[in-house]
DRENMAR-473930 format. One record per atom (N, C-alpha, C): residue in one letter; atom name; residue number from 1; x, y, z. Coordinates in pm, whole numbers. Layout:
<recs>
   r    a     k       c1       c2       c3
   A   CA   NUM        X        Y        Z
...
</recs>
This chain:
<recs>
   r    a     k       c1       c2       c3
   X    N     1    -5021     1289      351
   X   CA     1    -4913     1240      267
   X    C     1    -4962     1216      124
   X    N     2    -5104     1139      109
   X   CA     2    -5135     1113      -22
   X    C     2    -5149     1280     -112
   X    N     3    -5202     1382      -25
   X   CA     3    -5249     1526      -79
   X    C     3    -5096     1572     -160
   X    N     4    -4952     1557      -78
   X   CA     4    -4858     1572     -105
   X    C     4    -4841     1485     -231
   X    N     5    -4820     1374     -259
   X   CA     5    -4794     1292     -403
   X    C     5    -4827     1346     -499
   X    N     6    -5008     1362     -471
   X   CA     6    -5060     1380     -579
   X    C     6    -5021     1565     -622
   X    N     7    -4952     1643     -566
   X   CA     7    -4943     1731     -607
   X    C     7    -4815     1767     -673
   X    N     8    -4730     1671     -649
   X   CA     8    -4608     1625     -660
   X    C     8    -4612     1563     -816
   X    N     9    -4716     1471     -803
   X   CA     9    -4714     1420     -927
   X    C     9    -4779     1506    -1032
   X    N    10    -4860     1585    -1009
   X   CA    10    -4926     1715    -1126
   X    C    10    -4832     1787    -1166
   X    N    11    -4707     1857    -1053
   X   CA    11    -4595     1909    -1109
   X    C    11    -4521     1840    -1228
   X    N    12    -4495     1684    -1162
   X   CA    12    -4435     1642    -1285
   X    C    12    -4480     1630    -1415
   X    N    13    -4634     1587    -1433
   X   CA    13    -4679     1605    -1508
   X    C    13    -4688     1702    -1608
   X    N    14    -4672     1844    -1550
   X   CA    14    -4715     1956    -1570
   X    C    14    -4628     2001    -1648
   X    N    15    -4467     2012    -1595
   X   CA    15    -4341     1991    -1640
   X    C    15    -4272     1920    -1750
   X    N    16    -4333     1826    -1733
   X   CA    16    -4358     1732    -1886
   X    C    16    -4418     1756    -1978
   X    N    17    -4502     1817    -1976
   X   CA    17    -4645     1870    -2104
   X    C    17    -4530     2030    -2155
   X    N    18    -4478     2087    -2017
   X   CA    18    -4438     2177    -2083
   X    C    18    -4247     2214    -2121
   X    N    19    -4188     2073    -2171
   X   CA    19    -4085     2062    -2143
   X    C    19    -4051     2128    -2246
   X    N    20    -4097     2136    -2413
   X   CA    20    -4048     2156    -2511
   X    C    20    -4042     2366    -2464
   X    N    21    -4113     2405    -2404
   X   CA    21    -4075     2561    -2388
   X    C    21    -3956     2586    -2287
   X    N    22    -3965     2448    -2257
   X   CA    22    -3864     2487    -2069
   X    C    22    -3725     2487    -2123
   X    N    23    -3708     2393    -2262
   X   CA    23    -3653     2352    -2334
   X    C    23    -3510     2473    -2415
   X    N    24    -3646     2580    -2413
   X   CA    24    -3581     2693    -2481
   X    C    24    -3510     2834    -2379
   X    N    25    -3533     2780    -2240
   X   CA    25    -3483     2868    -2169
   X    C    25    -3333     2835    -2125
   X    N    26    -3300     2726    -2186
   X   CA    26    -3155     2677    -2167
   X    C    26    -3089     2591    -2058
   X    N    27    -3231     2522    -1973
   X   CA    27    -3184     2444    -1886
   X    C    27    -3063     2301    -1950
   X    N    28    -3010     2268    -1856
   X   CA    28    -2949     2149    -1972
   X    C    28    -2820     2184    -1982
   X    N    29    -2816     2364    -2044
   X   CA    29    -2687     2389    -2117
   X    C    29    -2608     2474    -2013
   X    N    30    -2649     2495    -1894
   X   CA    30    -2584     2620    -1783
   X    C    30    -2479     2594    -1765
   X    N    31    -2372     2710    -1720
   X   CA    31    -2262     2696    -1665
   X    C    31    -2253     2600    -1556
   X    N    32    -2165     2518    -1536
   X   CA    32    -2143     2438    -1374
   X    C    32    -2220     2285    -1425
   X    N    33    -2279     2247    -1566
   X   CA    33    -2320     2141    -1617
   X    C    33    -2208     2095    -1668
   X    N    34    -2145     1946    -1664
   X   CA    34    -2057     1871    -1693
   X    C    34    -2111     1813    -1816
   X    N    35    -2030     1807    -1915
   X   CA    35    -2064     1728    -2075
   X    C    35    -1960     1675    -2129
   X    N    36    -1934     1548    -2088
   X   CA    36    -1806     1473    -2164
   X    C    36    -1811     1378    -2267
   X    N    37    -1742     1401    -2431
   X   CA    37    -1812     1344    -2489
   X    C    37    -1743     1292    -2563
   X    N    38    -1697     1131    -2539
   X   CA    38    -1572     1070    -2638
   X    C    38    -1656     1009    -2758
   X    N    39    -1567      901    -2852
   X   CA    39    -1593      845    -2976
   X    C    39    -1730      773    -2949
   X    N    40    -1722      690    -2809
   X   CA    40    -1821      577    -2807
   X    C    40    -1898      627    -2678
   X    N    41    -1905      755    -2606
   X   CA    41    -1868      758    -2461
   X    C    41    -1955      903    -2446
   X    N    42    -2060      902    -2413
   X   CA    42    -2146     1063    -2353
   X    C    42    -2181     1030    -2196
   X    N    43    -2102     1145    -2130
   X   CA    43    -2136     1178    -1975
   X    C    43    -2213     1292    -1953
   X    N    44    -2311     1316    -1885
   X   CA    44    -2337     1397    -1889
   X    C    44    -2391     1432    -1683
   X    N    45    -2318     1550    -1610
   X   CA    45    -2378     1577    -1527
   X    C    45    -2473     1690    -1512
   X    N    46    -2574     1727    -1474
   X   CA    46    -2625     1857    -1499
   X    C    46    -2637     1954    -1343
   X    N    47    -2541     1929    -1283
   X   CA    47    -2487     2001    -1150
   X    C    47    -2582     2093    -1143
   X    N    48    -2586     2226    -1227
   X   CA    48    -2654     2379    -1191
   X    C    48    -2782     2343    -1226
   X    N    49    -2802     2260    -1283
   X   CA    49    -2958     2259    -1348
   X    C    49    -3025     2207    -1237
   X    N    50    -2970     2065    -1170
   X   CA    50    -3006     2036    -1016
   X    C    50    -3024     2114     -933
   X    N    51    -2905     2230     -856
   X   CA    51    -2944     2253     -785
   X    C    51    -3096     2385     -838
   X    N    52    -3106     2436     -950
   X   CA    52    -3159     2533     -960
   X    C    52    -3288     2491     -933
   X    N    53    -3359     2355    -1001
   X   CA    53    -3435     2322    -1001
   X    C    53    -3501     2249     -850
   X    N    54    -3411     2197     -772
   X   CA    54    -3397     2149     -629
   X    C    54    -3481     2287     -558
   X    N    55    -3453     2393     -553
   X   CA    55    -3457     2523     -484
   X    C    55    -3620     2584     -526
   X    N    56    -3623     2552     -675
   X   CA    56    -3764     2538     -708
   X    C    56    -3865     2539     -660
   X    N    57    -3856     2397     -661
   X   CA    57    -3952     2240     -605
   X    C    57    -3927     2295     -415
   X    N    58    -3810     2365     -411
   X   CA    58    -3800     2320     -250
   X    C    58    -3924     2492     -202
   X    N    59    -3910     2588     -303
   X   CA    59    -3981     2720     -260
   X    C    59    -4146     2673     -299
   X    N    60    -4191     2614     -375
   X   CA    60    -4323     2538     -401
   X    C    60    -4382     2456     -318
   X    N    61    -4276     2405     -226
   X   CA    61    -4341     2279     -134
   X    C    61    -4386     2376      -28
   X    N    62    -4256     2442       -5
   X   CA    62    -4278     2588      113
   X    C    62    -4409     2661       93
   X    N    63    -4421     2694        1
   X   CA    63    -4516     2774       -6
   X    C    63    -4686     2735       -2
   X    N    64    -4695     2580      -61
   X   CA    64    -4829     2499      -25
   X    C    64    -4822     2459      127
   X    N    65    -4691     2451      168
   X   CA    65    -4738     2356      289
   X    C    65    -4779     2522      387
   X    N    66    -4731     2622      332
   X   CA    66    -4737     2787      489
   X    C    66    -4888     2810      460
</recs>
């Protein structure tokens, strides 16, 4: 379990160091992302960006743990 965290946590890390390029591939802005944005009032859901990124993380775990 600890082998799992810590690899878990390097991703995030990793992801973080390289957010400003990830930045430019347009996550954030995809179709199926909710952006509601009144006078005083920003919502923001990022639906597609979830699941894209969910599927990710879920083919990475797959693939360390086979």
């Amino acid at each position: 379990m600890s082998r799992i965290l810590i690899i878990i946590g390097l991703i995030i890390v990793a992801i973080g160091m390289a957010w400003p390029w990830l930045a430019r591939l347009g996550l954030g802005r995809l179709p199926g992302d909710i952006l509601i944005q009144r006078e005083n009032f920003t919502f923001y859901l990022p639906i597609t960006t979830g699941l894209i990124v969910s599927v990710v993380l879920s083919l990475v775990l797959w693939l360390i743990n086979r």
